[in-house]
C-alpha positions in Angstrom: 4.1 19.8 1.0 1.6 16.6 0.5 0.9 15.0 4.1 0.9 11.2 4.1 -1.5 9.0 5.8 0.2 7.4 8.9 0.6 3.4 8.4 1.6 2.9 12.3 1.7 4.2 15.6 4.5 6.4 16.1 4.7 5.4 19.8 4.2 1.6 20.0 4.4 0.5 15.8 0.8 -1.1 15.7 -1.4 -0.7 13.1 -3.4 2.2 12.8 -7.5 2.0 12.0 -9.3 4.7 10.7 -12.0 6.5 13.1 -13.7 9.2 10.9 -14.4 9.5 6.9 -15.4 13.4 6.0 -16.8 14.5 2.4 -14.7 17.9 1.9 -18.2 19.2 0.1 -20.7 18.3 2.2 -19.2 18.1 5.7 -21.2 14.5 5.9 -19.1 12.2 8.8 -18.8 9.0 9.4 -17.3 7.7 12.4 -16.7 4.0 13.9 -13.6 2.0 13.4 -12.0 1.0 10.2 -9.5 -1.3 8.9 -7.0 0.5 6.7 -6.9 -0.9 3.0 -4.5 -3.8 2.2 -2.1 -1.5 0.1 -2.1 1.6 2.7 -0.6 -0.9 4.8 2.3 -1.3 2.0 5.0 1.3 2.8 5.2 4.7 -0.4 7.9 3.1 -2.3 6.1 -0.2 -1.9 3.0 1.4 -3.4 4.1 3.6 -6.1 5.9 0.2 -7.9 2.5 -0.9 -7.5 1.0 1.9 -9.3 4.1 2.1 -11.8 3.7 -1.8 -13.0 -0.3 -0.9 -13.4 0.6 2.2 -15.4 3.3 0.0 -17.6 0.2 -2.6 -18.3 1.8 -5.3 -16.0 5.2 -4.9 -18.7 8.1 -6.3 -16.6 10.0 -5.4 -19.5 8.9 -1.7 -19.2 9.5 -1.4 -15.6 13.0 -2.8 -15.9 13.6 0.1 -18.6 12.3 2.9 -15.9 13.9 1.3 -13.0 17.1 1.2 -15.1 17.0 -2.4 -13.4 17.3 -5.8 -15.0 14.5 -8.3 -15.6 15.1 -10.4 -13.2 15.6 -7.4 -10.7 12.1 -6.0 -11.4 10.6 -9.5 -11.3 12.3 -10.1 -8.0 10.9 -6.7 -6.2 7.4 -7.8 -7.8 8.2 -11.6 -6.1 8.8 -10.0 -2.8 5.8 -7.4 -2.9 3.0 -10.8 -3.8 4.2 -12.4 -0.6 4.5 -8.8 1.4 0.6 -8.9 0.1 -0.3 -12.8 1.1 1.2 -12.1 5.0 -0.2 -9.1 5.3 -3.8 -10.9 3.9 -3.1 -14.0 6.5 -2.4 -10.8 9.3 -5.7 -9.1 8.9 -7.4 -13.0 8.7 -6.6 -13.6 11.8 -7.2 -10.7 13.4 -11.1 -11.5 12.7 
């Protein structure tokens, strides 16, 4: 079974940041504090429509046929996931 990277604290819901990055070949570490990525921060199902609508070339049409969703449906969910992306950008923003 595939472990997942956290997205949030499982004690108070914050954020997480990464603290260490390790190359499995070399064993080379670097350590400090790091912002996760914008669409870490996007929950799995969140992310793999992401990754599905790249795959279908940006097709709305195509999605809806994998989905087994209509258009509007599909173009909804992408609707939703552009602004879930602009307030999580505006979050990050001002936490600088």
């Amino acid at each position: 079974m595939k472990s997942h990277l956290p997205q949030s604290c499982p004690g108070c819901g914050e954020e997480l940041k990464v603290r260490s990055l390790q190359c499995p070949s070399c064993s080379t570490a670097i350590e400090g504090q790091f912002d996760m990525p914008l669409l870490c921060l996007l929950s799995r199902e969140d992310q793999s429509f992401i990754i599905s609508f790249i795959r279908h070339s940006g097709s709305i049409k195509k999605m809806s046929r994998e989905l087994n969703q209509s258009y509007p449906t599909v173009r909804n969910r992408l609707n939703d996931l552009i602004e879930k992306l602009h307030r999580k950008e505006k979050q990050k923003e001002g936490e600088q």
